[in-house]
FITI-598824 format. One record per residue (C-alpha): x, y, z. Coordinates in steps of 0.5 Angstrom, whole numbers, padded with zeros to 4 digits, always signed. Each point is the difference from the previous one (the first is absolute). Layout:
# residues N
XYZ
...
# end
This chain:
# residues 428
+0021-0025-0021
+0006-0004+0003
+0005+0004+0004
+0004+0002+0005
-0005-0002+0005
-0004-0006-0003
+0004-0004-0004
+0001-0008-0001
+0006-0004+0003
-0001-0007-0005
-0007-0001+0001
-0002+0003+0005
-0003+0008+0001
+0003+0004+0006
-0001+0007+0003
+0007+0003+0003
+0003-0008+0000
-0006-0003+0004
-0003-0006-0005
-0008+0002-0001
-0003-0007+0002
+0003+0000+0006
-0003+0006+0002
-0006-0003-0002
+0000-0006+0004
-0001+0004+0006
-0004+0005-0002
-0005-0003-0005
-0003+0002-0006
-0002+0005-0002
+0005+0005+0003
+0003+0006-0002
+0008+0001+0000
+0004+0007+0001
+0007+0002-0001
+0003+0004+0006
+0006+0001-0004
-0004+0003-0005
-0004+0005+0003
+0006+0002+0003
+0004+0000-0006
-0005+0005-0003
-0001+0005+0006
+0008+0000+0000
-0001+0003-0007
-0006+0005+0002
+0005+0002+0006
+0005+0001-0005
-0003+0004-0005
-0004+0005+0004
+0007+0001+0004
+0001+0007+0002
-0007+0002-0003
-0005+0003+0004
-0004-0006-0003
-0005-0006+0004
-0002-0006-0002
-0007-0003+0002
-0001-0008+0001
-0006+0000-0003
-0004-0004+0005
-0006-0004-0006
+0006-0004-0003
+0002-0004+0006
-0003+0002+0007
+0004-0005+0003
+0003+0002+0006
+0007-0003-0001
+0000+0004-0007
-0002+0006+0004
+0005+0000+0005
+0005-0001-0005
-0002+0006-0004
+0000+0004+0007
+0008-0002+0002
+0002+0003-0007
-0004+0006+0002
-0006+0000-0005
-0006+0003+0001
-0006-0003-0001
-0007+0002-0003
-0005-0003+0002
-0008+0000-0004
-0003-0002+0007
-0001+0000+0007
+0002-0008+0000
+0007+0002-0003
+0002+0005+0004
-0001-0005+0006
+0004-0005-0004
+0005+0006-0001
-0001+0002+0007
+0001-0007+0003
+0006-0002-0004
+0005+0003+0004
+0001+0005+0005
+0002+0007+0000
-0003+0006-0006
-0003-0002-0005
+0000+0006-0008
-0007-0003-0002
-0005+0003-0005
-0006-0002-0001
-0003+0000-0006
-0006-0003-0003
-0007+0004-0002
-0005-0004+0005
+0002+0003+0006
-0005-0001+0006
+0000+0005+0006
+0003-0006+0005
+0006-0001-0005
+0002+0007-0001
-0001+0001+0007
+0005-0006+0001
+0004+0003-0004
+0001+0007+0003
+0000-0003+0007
+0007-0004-0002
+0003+0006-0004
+0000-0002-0006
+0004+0003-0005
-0005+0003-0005
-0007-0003-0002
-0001+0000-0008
-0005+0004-0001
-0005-0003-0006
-0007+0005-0001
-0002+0006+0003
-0006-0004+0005
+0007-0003+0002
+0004+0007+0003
-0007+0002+0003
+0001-0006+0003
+0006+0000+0003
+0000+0007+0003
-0007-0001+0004
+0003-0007+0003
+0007+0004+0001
-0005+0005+0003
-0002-0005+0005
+0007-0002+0002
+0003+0008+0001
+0005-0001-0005
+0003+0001-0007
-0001-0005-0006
+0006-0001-0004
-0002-0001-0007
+0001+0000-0007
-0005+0000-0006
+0001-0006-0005
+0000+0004-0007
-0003-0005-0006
+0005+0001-0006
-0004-0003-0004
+0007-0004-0003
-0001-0007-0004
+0005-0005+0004
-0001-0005-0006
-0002-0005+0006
-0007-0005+0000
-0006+0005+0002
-0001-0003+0007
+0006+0002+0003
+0001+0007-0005
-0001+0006+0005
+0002+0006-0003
-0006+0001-0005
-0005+0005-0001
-0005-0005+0001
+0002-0004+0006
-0002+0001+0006
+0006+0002+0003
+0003+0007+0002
-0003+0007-0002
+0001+0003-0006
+0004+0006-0003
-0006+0005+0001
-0003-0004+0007
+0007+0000+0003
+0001+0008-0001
-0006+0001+0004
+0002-0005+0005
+0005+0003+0002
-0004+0007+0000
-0004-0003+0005
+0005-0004+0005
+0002+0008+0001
-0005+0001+0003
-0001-0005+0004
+0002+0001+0007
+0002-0008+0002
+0004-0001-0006
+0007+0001-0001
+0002-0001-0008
+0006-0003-0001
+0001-0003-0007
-0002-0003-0006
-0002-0006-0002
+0000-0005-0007
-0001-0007-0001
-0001-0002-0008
+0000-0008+0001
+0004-0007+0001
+0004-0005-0003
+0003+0006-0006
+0005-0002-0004
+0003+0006-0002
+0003+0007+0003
-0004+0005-0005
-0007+0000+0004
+0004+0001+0007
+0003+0006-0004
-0005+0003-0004
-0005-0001+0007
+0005+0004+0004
+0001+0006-0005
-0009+0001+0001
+0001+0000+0007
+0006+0005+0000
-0004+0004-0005
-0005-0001+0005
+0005+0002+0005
+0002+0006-0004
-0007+0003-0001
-0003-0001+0007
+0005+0003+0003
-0001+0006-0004
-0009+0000+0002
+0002-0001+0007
+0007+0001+0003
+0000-0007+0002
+0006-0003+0002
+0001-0008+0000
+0004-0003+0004
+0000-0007-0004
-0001-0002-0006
-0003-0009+0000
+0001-0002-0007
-0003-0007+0001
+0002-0006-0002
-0002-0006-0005
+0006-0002-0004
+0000-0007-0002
+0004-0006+0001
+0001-0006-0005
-0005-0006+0000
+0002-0002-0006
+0008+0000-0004
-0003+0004-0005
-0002+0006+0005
+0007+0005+0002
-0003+0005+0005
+0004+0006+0001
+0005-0002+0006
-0001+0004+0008
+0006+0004-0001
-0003+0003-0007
-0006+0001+0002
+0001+0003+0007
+0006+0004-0004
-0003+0002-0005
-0008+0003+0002
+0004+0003+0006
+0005+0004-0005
-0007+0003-0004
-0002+0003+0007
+0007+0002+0003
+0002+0004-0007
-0006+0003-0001
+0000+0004+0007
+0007+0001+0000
-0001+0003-0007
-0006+0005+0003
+0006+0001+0007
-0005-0003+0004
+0004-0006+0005
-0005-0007-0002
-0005-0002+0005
+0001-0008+0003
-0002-0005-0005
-0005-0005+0002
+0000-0008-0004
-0004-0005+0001
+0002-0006-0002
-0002-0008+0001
+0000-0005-0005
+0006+0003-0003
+0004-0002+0007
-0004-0007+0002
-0003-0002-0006
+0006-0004-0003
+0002-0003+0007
-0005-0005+0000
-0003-0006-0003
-0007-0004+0002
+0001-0008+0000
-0006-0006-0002
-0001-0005+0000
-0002-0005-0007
-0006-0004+0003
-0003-0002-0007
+0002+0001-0007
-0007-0001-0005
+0002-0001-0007
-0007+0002-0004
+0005+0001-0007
-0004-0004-0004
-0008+0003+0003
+0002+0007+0002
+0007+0001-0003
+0002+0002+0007
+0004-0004+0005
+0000+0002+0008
+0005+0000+0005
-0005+0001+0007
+0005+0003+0005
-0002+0001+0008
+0001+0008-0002
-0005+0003-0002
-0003+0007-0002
-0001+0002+0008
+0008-0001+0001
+0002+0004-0007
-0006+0003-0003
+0005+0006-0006
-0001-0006-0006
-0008+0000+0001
+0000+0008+0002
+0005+0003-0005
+0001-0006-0005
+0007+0000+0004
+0006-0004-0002
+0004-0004+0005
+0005-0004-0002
-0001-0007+0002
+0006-0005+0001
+0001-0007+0003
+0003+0000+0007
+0004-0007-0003
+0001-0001-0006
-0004-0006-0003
+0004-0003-0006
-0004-0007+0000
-0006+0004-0002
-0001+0002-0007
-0003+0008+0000
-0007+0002-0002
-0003+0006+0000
-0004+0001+0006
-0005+0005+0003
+0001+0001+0007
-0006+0000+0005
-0002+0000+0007
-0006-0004+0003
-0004+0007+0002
-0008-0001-0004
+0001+0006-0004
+0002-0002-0008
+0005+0008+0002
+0004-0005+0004
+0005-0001-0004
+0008+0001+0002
+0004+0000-0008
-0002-0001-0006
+0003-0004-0007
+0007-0002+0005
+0005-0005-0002
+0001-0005+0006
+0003-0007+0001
-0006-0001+0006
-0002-0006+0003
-0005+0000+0006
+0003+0001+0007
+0005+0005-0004
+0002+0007+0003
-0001+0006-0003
+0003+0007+0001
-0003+0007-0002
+0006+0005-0001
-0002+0007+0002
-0005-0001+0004
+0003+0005+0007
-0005+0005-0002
-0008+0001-0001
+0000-0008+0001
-0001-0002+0008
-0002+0007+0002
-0006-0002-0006
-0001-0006+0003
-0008-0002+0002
-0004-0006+0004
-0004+0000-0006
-0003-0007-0001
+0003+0000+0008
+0006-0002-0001
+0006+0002+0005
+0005+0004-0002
+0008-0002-0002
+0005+0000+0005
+0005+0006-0001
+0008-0003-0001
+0007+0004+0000
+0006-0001-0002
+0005+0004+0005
+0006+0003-0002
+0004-0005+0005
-0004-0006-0003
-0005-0002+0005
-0007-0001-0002
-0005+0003+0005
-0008+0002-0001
-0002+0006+0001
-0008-0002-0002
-0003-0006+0002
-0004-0004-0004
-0008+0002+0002
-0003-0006+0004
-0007-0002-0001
-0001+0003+0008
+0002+0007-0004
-0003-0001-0005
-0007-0001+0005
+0001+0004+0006
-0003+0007-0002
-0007-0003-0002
-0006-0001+0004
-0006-0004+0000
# end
């Protein structure tokens, strides 16, 4: 998982030439680190691939809420979707000036969509047909149109863990086929709701380009089919997003530019073959772009050796599952490294866990490490669906958040939790 951005110089681990332990002594443990030169890197490589296409990428705003990623995203002209009224004011606070937003998600409360209309997003996702009835009487009340598209269920297996599959039959996710048709039938006859397009969301962390295009080929299917019940003409077409990053050396996802060319092609040679000119294409990425650009540092604050009673040994680090809760939610697997390398102790294997009271809370399981107490330990992958998870379970404060800038400075863009924080909304 070493590379251009997190490599080792002698001993030490750096981020973009900047020593991790010295990042540390300032900021403390736990602490999440980001690359800027990462992140940019990578929206370099959208702008690249999606260049003179009508194309838009939204920065999906669940992977890392942080306001300096967000601002990122906006200053290489990413959209944004948002799931929820807090994200679009995170969006909307990022940085001045329109923000392309869609709102997706299939809770919507009235206060949201609401939100939504008065600040001129893009398009809500519609997910159920109580949703668009909904949204018409609420953009009744605000005398306007509501710009909508449907969510279409492709019923697609994108060969991902279960809780982050979206696109089948059975999760609760999107309409289906049949639902969707008279969905559409339905928006026509409302008076405040403005059909604009279609949308589609099979899962997160795909690995392989195959379930994007054969969802993409059901939706132009789709496509076809409603324009021939109803007329409708769609003015963009958001095929999601979900592809994956590598967590481990044995995983090769396909790269942005693949992707992005190659699932905006099935749609572009599809029109054209009908001699109709293609709608704009939405995408909606997150972990794809931040998700390698960040690590989580900890602490070592005891190492228990049971070998002989249990058969385990334990390596308790100041992290927790509240700061990085993917290996105990999804079984998730994060690379772990020593910050300095340690050639004075021998290697054993070690169970990585935190000081949550909860058997759940382990971090790594089965890692050969040289560890000693005192020792710092980096988590690699840990940009996205790590600090936006974060809890105060156990009334824990949550982890500083640390960049990397491309000039080489160092600066927090979130500030470690204070006890005051962590108290300040309750009264007795």
């Amino acid at each position: 998982m070493l590379g251009e951005n997190f490599y080792y110089h002698e001993e030490d681990l750096l981020c973009d030439g900047i020593k991790i332990k010295n990042i540390v002594q300032k900021y403390s443990t736990p602490v999440f680190i980001y690359s800027e030169l990462h992140v940019k890197e990578n929206l370099n490589r959208i702008n690249k691939a999606i260049n003179g296409k009508q194309i838009t990428v939204c920065y999906a705003v669940k992977a890392n809420p942080a306001l300096s990623i967000l601002k990122l995203a906006g200053t290489e002209n990413l959209g944004f979707d948002v799931v929820s009224e807090g994200e679009m004011r995170r969006v909307l606070a990022s940085s001045p000036g329109p923000k392309k937003i869609v709102f997706s998600g299939v809770g919507k409360t009235d206060e949201e969509i609401r939100f939504a209309l008065e600040n001129a997003v893009f398009s809500l996702n519609v997910e159920s047909l109580p949703e668009l009835h909904r949204v018409n009487v609420v953009a009744k009340g605000l005398n306007i149109k509501a710009p909508v598209s449907i969510r279409i269920n492709p019923d697609v297996n994108p060969d991902t863990h279960p809780y982050i599959a979206t696109g089948l039959r059975e999760n609760k996710f999107g309409l289906s086929m049949e639902d969707g048709m008279n969905a559409y039938k339905t928006a026509q006859s409302l008076p405040f709701i403005d059909i604009k397009g279609i949308d589609c969301h099979i899962g997160s962390q795909i690995l392989s380009l195959e379930p994007f295009e054969q969802a993409t080929e059901k939706v132009l299917s789709f496509i076809d089919q409603l324009m021939k019940e109803t007329g409708v003409i769609l003015s963009h077409i958001n095929l999601g997003g979900g592809l994956g990053i590598s967590y481990s050396d044995n995983e090769n996802p396909p790269s942005l530019e693949n992707f992005l060319i190659r699932t905006s092609n099935v749609v572009i040679n599809w029109y054209r073959k009908k001699g109709l000119n293609p709608p704009h294409l939405l995408f909606e990425l997150g972990r794809s772009i931040v998700g390698n650009s960040g690590i989580l540092v900890a602490k070592v604050l005891y190492l228990k050796n049971t070998m002989e009673s249990n058969g385990k040994n334990f390596a308790v680090v100041d992290a927790a599952m509240n700061d990085l809760i993917r290996p105990t939610l999804y079984n998730a697997h994060h690379e772990v490294v020593p910050v300095t390398s340690n050639e004075k102790t021998c290697p054993n294997i070690w169970e990585i866990v935190g000081p949550i009271c909860e058997s759940g809370d382990w971090l790594a399981k089965d890692r050969e490490l040289s560890l000693s107490e005192g020792d710092l330990i980096c988590f690699f992958s840990a940009g996205a669906y790590c600090s936006s998870m974060a809890s105060n379970y156990n009334s824990r404060r949550k982890p500083a958040e640390v960049i990397v800038d491309c000039d080489s400075s160092v600066r927090e863009i979130v500030r470690r939790e204070s006890y005051d924080e962590l108290l300040n909304r309750e009264i007795t």
